[in-house]
MDTraj code that builds the backbone (N, CA, C; nanometers):
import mdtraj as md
import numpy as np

residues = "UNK UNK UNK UNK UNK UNK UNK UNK UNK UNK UNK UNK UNK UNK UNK UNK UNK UNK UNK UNK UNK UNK UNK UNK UNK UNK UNK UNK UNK UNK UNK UNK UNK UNK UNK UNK UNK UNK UNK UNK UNK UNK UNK UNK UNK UNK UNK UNK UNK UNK UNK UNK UNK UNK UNK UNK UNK UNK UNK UNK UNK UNK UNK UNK UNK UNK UNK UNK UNK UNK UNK UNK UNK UNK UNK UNK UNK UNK UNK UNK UNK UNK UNK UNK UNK UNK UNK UNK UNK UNK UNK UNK UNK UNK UNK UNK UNK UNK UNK UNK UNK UNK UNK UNK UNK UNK UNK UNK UNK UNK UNK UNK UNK UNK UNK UNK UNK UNK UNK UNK UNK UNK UNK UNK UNK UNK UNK UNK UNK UNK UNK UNK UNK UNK UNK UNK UNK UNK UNK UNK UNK UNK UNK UNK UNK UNK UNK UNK UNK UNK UNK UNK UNK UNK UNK UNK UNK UNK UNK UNK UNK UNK UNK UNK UNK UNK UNK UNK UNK UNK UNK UNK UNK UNK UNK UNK UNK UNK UNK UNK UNK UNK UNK UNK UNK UNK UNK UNK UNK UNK UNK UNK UNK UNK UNK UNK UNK UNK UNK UNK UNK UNK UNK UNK UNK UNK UNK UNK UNK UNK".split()
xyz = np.array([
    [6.4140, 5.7842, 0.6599],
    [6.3175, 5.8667, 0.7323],
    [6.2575, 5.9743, 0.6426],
    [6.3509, 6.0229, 0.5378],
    [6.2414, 6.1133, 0.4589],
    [6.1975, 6.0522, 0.3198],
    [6.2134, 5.9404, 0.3284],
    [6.1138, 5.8762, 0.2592],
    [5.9857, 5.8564, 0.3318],
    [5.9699, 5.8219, 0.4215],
    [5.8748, 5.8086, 0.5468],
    [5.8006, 5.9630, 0.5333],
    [5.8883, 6.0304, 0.5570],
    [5.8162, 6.2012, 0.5776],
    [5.7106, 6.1812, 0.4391],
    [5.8052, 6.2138, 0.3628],
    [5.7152, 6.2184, 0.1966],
    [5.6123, 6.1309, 0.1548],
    [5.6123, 6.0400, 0.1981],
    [5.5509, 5.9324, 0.2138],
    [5.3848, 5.9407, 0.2735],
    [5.4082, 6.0038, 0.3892],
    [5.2934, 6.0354, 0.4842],
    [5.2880, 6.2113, 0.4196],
    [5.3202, 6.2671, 0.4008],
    [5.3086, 6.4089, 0.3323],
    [5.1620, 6.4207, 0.1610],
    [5.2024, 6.3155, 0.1552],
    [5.1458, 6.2600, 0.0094],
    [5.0280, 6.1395, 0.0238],
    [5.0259, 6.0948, 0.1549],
    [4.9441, 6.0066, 0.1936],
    [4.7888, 6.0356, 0.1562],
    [4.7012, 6.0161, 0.1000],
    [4.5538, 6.0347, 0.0552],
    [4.4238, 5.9169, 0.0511],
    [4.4887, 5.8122, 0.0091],
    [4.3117, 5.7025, 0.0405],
    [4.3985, 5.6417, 0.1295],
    [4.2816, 5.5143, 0.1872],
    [4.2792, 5.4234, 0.2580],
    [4.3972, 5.2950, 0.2053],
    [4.4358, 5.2341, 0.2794],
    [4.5410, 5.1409, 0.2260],
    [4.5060, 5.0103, 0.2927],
    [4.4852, 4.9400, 0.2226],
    [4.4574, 4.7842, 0.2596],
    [4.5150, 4.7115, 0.1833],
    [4.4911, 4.5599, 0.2764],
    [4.5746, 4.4204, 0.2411],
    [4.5062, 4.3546, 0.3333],
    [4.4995, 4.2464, 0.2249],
    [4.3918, 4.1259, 0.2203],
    [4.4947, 3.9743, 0.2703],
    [4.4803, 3.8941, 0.3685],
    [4.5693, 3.7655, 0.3350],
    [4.4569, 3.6549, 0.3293],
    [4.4759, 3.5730, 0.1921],
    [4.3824, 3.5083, 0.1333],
    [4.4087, 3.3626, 0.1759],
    [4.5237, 3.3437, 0.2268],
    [4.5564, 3.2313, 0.2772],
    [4.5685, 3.2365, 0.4158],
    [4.5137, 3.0910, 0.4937],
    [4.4823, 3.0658, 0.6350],
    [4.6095, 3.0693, 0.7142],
    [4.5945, 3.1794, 0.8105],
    [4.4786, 3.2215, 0.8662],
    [4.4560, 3.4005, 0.7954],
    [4.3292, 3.3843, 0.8228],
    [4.2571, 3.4764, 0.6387],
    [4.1912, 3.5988, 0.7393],
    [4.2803, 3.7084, 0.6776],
    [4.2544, 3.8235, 0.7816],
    [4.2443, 3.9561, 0.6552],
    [4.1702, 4.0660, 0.7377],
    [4.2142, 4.1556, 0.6615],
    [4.2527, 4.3437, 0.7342],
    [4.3020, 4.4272, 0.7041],
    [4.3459, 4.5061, 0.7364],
    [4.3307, 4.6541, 0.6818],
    [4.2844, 4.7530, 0.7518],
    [4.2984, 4.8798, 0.6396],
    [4.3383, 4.9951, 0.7643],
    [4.4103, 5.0552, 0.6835],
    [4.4807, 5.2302, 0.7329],
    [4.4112, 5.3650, 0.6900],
    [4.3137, 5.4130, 0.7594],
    [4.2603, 5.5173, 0.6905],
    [4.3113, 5.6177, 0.7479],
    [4.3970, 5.7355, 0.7276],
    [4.4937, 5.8444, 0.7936],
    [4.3315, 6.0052, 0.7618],
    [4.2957, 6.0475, 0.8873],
    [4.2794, 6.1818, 0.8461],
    [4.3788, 6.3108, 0.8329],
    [4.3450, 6.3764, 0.7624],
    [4.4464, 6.4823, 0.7429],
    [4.3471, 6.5901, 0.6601],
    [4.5068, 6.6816, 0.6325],
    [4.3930, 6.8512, 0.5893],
    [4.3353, 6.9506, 0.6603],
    [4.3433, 7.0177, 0.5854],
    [4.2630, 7.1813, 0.7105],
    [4.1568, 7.1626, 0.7745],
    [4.1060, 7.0784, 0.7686],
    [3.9567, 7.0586, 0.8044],
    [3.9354, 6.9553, 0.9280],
    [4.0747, 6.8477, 0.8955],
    [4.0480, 6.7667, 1.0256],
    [3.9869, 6.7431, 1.1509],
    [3.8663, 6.6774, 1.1870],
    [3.8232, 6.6756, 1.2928],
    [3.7779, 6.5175, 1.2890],
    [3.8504, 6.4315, 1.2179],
    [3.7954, 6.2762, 1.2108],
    [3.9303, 6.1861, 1.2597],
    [3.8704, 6.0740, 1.3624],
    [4.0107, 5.9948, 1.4035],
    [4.0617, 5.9086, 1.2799],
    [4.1945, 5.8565, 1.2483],
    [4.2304, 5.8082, 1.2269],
    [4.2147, 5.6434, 1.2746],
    [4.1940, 5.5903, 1.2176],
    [4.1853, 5.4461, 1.2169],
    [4.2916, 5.3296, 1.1557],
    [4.2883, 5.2232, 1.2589],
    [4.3638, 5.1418, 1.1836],
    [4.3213, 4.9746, 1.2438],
    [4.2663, 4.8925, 1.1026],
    [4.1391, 4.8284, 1.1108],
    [4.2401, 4.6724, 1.1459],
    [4.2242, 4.5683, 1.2118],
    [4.2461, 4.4273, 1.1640],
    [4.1160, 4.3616, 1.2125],
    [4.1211, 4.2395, 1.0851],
    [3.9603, 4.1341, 1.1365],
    [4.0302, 4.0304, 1.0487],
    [3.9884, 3.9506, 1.1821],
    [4.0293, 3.7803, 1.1545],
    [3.8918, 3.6867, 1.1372],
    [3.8792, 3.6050, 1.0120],
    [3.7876, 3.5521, 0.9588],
    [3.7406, 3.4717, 1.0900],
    [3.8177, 3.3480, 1.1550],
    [3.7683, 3.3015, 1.2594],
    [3.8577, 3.3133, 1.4031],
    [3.7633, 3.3183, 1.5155],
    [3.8369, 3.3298, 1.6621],
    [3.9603, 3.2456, 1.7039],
    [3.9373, 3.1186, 1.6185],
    [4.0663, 3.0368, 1.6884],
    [4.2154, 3.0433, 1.6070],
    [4.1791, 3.1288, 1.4835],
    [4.3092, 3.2226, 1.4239],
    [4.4093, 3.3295, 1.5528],
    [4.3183, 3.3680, 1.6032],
    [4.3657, 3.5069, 1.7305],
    [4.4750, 3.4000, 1.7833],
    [4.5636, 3.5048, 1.7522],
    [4.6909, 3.4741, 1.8941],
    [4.6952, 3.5830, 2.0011],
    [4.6500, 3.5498, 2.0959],
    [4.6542, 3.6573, 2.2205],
    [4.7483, 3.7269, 2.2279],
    [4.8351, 3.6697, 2.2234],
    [4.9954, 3.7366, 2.2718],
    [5.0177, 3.8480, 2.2072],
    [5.0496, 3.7961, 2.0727],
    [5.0554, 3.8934, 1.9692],
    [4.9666, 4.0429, 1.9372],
    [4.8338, 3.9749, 1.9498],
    [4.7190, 4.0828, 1.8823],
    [4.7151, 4.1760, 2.0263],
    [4.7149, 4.1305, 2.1378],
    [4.7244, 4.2186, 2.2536],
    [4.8428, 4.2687, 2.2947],
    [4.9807, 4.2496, 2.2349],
    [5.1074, 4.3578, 2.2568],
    [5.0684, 4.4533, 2.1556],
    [5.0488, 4.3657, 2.0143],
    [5.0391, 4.4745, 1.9179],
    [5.0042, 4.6347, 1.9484],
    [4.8606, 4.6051, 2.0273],
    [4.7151, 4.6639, 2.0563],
    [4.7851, 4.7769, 2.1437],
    [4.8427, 4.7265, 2.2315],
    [4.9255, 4.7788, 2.3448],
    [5.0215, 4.9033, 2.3101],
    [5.1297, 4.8719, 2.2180],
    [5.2403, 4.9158, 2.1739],
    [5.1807, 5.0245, 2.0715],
    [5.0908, 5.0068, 1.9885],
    [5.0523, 5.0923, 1.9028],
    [4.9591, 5.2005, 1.9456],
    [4.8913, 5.1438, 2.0816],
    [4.8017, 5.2600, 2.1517],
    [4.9051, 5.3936, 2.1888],
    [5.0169, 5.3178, 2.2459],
    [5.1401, 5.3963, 2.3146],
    [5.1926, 5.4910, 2.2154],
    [5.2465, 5.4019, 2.0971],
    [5.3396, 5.4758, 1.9979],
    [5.2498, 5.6294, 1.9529],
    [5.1449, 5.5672, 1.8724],
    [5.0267, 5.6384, 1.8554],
    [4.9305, 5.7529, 1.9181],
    [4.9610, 5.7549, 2.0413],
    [4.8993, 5.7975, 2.1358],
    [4.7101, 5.8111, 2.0903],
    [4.6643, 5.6614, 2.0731],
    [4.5586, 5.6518, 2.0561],
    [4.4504, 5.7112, 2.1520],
    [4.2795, 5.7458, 2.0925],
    [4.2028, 5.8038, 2.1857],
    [4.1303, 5.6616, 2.2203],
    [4.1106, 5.5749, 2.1248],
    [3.9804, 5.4301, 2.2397],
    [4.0648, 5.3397, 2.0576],
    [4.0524, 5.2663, 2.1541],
    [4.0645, 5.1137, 2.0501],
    [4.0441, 5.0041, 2.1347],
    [4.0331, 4.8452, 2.0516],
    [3.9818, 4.7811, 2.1047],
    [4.0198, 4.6612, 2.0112],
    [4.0036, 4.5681, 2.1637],
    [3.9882, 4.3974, 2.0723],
    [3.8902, 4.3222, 2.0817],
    [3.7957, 4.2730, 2.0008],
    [3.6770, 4.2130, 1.9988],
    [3.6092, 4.0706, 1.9425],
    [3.5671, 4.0265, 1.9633],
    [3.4133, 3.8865, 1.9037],
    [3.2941, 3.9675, 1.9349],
    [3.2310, 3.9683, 1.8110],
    [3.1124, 4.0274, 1.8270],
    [3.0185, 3.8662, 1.8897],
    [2.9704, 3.9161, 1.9624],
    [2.8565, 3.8046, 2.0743],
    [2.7204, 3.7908, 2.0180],
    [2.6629, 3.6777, 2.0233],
    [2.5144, 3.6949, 1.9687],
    [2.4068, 3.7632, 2.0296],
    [2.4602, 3.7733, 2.1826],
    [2.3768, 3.8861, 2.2409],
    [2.3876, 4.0330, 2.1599],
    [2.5018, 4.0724, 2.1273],
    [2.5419, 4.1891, 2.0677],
    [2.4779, 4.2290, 1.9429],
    [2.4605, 4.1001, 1.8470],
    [2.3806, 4.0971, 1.7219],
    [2.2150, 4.1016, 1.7870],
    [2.2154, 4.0506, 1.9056],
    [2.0292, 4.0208, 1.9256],
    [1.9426, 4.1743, 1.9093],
    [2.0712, 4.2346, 2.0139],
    [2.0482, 4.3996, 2.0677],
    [2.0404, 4.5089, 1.9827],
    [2.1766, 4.4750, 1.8951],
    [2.2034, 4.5458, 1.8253],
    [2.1332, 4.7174, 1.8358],
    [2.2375, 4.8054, 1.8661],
    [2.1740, 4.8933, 1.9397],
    [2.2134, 5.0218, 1.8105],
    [2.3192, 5.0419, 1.7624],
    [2.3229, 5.1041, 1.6377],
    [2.3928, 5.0568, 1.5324],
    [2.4691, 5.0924, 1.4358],
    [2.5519, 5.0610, 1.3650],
    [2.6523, 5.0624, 1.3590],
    [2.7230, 5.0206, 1.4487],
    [2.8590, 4.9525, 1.5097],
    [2.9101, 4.8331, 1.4484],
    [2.7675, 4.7781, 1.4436],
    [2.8187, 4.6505, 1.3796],
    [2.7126, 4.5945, 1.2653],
    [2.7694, 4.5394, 1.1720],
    [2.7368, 4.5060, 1.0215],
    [2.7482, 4.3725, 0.9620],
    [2.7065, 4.3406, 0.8741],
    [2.7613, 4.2326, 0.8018],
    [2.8151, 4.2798, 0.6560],
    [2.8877, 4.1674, 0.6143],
    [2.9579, 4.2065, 0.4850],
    [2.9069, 4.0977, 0.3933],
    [2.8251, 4.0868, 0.4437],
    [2.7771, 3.8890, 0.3210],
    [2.6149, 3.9739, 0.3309],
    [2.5711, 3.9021, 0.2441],
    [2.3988, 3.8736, 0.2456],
    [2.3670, 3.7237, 0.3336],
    [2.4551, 3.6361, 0.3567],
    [2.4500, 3.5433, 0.4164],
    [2.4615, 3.5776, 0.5640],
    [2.5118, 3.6908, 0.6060],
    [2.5384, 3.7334, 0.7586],
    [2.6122, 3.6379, 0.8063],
    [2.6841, 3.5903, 0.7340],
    [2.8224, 3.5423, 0.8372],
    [2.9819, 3.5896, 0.8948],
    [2.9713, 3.6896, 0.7604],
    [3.0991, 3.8018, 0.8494],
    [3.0764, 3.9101, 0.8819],
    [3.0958, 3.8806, 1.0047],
    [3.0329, 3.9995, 1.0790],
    [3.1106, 4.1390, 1.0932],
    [3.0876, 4.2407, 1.0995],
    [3.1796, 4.3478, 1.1170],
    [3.1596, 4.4456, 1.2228],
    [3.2897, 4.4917, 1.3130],
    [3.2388, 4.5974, 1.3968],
    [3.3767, 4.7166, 1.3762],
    [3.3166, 4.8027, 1.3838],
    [3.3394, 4.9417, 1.3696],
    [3.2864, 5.0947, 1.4064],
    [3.3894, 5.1197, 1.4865],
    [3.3305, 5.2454, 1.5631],
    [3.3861, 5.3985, 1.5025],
    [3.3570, 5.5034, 1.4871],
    [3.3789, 5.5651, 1.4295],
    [3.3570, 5.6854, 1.5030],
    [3.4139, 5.8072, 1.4398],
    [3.4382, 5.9354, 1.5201],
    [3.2900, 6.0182, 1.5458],
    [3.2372, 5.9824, 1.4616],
    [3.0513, 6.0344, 1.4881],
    [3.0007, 5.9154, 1.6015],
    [3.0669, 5.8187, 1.6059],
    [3.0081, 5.7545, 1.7249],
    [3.0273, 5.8079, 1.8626],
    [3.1587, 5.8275, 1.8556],
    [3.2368, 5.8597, 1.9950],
    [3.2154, 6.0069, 2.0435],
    [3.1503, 6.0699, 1.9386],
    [3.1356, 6.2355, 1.9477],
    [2.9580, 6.2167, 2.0307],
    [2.9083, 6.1152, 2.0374],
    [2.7846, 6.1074, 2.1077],
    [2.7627, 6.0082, 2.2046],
    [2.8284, 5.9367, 2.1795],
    [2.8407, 5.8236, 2.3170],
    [2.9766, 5.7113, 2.2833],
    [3.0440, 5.6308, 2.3921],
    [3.0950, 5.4967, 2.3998],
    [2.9932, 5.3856, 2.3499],
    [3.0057, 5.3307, 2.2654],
    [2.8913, 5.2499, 2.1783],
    [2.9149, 5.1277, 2.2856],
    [2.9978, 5.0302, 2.3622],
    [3.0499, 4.9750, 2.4802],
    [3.1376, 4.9479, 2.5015],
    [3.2014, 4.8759, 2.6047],
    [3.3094, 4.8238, 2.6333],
    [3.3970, 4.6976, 2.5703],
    [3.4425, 4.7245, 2.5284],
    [3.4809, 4.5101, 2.4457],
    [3.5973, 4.4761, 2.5067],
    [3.6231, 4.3537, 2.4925],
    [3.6496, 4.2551, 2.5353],
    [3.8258, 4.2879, 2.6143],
    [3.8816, 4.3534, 2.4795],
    [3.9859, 4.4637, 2.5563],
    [4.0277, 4.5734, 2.4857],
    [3.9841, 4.7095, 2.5669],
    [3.9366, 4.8376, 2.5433],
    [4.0529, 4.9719, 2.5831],
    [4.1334, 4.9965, 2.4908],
    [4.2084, 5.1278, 2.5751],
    [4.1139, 5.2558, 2.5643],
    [4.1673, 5.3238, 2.6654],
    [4.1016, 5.4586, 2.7081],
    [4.2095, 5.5467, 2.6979],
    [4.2158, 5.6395, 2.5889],
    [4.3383, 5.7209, 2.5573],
    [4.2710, 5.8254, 2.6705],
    [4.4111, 5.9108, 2.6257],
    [4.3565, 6.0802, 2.7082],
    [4.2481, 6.1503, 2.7489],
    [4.1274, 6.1572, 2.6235],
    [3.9934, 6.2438, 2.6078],
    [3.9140, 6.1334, 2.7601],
    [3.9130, 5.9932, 2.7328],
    [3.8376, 5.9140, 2.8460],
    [3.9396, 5.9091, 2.9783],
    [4.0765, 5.9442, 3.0017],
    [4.1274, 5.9357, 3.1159],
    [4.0325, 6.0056, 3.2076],
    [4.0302, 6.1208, 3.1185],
    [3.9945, 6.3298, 3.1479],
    [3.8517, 6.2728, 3.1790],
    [3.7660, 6.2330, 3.1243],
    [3.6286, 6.2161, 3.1458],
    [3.5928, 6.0943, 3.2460],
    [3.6694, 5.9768, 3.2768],
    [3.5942, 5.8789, 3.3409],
    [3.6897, 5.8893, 3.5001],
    [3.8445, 5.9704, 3.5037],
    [3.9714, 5.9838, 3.5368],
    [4.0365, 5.8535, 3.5772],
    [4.1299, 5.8635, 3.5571],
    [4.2213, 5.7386, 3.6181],
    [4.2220, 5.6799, 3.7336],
    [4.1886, 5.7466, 3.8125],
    [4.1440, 5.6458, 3.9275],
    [4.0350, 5.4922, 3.9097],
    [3.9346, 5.5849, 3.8643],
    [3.8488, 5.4955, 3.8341],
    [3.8794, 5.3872, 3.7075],
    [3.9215, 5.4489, 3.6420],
    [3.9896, 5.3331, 3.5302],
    [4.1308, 5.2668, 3.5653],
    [4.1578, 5.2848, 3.6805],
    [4.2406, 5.1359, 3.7345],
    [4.1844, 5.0899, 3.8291],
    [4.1013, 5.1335, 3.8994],
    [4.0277, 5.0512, 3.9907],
    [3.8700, 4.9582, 3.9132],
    [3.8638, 4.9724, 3.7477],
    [3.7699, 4.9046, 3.7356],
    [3.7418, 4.7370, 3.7715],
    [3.6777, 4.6753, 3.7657],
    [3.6105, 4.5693, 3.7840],
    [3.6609, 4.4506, 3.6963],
    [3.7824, 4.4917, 3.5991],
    [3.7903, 4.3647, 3.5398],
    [3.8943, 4.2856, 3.5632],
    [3.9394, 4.1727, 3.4449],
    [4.0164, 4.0237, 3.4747],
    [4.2120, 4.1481, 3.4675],
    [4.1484, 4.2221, 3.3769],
    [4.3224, 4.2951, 3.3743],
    [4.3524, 4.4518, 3.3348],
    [4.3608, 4.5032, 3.4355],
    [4.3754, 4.6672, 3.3790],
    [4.5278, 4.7306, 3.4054],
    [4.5270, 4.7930, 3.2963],
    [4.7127, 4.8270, 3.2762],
    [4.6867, 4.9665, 3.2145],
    [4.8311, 5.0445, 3.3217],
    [4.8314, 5.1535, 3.2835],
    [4.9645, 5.1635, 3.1754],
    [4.9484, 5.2410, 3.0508],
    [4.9976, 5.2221, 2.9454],
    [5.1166, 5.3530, 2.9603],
    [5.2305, 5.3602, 2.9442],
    [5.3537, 5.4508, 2.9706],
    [5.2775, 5.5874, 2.8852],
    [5.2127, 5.5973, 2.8202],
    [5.1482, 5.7064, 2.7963],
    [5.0572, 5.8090, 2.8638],
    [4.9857, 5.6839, 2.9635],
    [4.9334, 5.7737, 3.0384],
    [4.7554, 5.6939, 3.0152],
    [4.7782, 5.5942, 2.8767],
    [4.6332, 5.5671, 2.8389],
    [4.6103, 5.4357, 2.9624],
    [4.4522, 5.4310, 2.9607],
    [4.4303, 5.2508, 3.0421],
    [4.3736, 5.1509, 2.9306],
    [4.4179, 5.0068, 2.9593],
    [4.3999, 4.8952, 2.9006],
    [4.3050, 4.8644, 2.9997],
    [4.1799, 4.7839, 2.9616],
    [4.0966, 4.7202, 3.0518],
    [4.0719, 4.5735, 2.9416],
    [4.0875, 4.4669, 3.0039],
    [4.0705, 4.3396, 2.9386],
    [3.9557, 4.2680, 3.0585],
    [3.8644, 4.2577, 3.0057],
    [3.7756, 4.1977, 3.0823],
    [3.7852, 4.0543, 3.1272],
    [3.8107, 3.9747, 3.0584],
    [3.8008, 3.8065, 3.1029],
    [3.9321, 3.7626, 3.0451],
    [4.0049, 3.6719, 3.0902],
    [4.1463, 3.6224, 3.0538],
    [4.1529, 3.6015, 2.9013],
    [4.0462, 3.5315, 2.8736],
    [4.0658, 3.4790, 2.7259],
    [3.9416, 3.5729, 2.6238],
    [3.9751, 3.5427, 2.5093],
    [3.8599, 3.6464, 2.3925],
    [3.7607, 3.5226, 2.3613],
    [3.8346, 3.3978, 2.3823],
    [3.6973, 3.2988, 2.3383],
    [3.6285, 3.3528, 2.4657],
    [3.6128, 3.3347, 2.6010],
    [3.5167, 3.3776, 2.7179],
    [3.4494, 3.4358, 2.6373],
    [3.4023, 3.5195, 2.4959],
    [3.2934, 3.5634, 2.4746],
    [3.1608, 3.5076, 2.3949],
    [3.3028, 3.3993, 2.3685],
    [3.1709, 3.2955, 2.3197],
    [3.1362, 3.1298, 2.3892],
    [3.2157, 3.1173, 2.4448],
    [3.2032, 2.9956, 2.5665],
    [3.1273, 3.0463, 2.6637],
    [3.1210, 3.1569, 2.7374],
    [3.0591, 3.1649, 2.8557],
    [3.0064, 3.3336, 2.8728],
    [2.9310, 3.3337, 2.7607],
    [2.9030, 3.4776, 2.7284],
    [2.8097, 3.5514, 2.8307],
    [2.7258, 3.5042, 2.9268],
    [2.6347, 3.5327, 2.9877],
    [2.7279, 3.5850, 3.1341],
    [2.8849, 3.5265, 3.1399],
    [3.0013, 3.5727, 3.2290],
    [3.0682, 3.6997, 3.1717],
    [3.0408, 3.6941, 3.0745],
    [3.1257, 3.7901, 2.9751],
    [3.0524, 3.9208, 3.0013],
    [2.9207, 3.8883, 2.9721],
    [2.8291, 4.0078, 2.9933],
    [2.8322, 4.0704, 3.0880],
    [2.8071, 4.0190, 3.2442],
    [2.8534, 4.0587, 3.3545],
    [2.9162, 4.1147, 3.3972],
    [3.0734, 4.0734, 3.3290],
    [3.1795, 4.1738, 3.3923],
    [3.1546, 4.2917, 3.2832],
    [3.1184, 4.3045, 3.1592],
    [3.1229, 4.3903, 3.1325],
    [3.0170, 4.5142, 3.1841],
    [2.8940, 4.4771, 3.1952],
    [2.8443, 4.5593, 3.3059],
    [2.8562, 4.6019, 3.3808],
    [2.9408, 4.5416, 3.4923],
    [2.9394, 4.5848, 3.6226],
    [3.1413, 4.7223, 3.5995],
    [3.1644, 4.6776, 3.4973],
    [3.2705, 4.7733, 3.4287],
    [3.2187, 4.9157, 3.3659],
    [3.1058, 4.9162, 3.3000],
    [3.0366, 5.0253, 3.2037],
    [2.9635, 5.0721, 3.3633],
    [2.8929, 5.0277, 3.4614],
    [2.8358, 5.0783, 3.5410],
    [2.9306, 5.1437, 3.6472],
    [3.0695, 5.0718, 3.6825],
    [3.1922, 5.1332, 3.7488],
    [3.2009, 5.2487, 3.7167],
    [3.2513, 5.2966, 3.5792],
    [3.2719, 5.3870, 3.5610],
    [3.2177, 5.5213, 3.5054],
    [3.0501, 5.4845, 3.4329],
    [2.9786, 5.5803, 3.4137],
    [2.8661, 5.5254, 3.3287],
    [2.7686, 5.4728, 3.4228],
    [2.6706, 5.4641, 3.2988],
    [2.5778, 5.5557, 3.1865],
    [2.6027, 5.6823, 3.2289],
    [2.6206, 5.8057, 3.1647],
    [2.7095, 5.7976, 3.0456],
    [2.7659, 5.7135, 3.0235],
    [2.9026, 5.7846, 2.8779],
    [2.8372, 5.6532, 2.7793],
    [2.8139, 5.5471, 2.8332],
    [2.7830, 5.4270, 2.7546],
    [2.6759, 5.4150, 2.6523],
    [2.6304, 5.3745, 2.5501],
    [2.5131, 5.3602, 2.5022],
    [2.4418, 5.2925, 2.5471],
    [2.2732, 5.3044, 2.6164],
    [2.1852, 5.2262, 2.6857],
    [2.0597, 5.2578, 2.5764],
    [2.0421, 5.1260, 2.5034],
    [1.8919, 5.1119, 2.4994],
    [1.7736, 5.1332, 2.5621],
    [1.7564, 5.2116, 2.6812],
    [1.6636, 5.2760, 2.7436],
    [1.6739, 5.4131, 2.7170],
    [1.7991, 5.4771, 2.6604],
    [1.7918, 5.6395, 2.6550],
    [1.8071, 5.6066, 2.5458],
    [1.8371, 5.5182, 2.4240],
    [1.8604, 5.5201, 2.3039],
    [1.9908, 5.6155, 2.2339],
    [1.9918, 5.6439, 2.1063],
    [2.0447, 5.6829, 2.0382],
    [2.1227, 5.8331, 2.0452],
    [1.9287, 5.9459, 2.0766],
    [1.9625, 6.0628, 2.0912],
    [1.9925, 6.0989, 2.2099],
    [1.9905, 6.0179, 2.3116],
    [2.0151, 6.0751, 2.4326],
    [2.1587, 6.1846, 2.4992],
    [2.1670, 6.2475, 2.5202],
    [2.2951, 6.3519, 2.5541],
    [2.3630, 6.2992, 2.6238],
    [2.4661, 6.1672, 2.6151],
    [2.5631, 6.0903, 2.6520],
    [2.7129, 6.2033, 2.7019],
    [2.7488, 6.1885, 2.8380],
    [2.8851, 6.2343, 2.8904],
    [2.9938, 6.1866, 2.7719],
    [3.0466, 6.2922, 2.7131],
    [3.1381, 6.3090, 2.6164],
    [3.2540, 6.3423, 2.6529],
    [3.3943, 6.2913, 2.5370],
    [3.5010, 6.4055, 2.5850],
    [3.5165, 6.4709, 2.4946],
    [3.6373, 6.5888, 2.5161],
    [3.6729, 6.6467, 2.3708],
    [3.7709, 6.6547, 2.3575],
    [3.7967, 6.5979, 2.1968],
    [3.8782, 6.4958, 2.1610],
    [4.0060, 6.6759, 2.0862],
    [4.1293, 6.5932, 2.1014],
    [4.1962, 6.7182, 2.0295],
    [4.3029, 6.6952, 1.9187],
    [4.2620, 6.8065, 1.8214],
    [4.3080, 6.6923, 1.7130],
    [4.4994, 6.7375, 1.6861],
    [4.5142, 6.6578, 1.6305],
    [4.6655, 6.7481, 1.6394],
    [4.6618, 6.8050, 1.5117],
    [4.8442, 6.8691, 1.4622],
    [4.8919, 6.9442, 1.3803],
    [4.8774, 6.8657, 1.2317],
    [4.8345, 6.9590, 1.1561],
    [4.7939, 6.8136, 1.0082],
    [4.9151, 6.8087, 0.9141],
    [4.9570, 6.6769, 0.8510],
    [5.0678, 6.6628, 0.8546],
    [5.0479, 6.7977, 0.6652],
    [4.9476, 6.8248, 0.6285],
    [4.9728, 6.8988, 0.5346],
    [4.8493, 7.0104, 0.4613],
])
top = md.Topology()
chain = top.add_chain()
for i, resn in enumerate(residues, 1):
    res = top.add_residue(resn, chain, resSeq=i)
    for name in ("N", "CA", "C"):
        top.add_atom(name, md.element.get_by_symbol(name[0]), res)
traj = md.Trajectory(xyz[None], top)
């Protein structure tokens, strides 16, 4: 354990790992810290293709680490071709000139102005309990909502993560009628765009480890 302490005491870039062999994923840990802190911490996985995903797994993981962590929003995703059509800011990217790996990523300047949307399965730490409240985020509209021993909500929209690419026009739906449940005020809408003054929470950062 105080290797662990020292460890994270001394902690400074990003830490990644690459697995080059199938199934071909990759991973990064970016820790904020320092006097200055006001940026979330992140912690990244992306799987080259959808039929790599093991549900089981990637959604306890998701689960257990929201808890341990006491995460503010994370999420499990397929970016949709509707999603690329729309494309509403820079959430999502490519990493090729070929545009075939796609990337999504949300970030603390995102969340400080709006919920960029809902995906496929979405926790709502503390800052969104406080802002959307728990009522309403267990009574949302979707295939599975779980309240997390922390206090955070899990919302999984459709049973499976392929549903976003088999039957995406179903996919869309519930996710709408989910973003409209609970506030279409907090969401990003291409009709108010970018600058619009989106219902926020405020986020609190904790004690820095140095």
């Amino acid at each position: 354990m105080e290797l662990l302490d020292e460890a994270l005491r001394n902690w400074t870039y990003m830490f990644s790992v690459e697995r080059v062999a199938s199934p071909k994923l990759r991973a990064s840990v970016f820790m904020q810290h320092g006097p200055h802190r006001d940026d979330h911490s992140t912690w990244t996985i992306s799987l080259r293709r959808l039929r790599d995903f093991d549900q089981v797994v990637f959604s306890n993981l998701l689960r257990h680490a929201a808890s341990a962590f006491n995460a503010d929003f994370g999420f499990i995703h397929h970016i949709t071709a509707a999603e690329i059509k729309r494309k509403q800011d820079d959430t999502i990217s490519f990493l090729d000139t070929g545009r075939t790996e796609k990337h999504l990523f949300v970030t603390t300047h995102d969340l400080n102005k709006y919920v960029p949307d809902v995906y496929w399965t979405t926790v709502f730490g503390a800052p969104y309990v406080k802002l959307f409240s728990r009522e309403k985020l267990l009574s949302a509209p979707a295939h599975r909502v779980e309240e997390l021993e922390n206090g955070s909500v899990v919302l999984q929209l459709t049973p499976d993560l392929s549903d976003t690419a088999t039957d995406e026009a179903a996919f869309e739906n519930v996710r709408k009628a989910v973003k409209d449940h609970l506030s279409s005020d907090a969401f990003l809408d291409a009709r108010k765009g970018t600058e619009y003054r989106y219902a926020v929470p405020e986020f609190v950062w904790s004690p820095v480890l140095h």
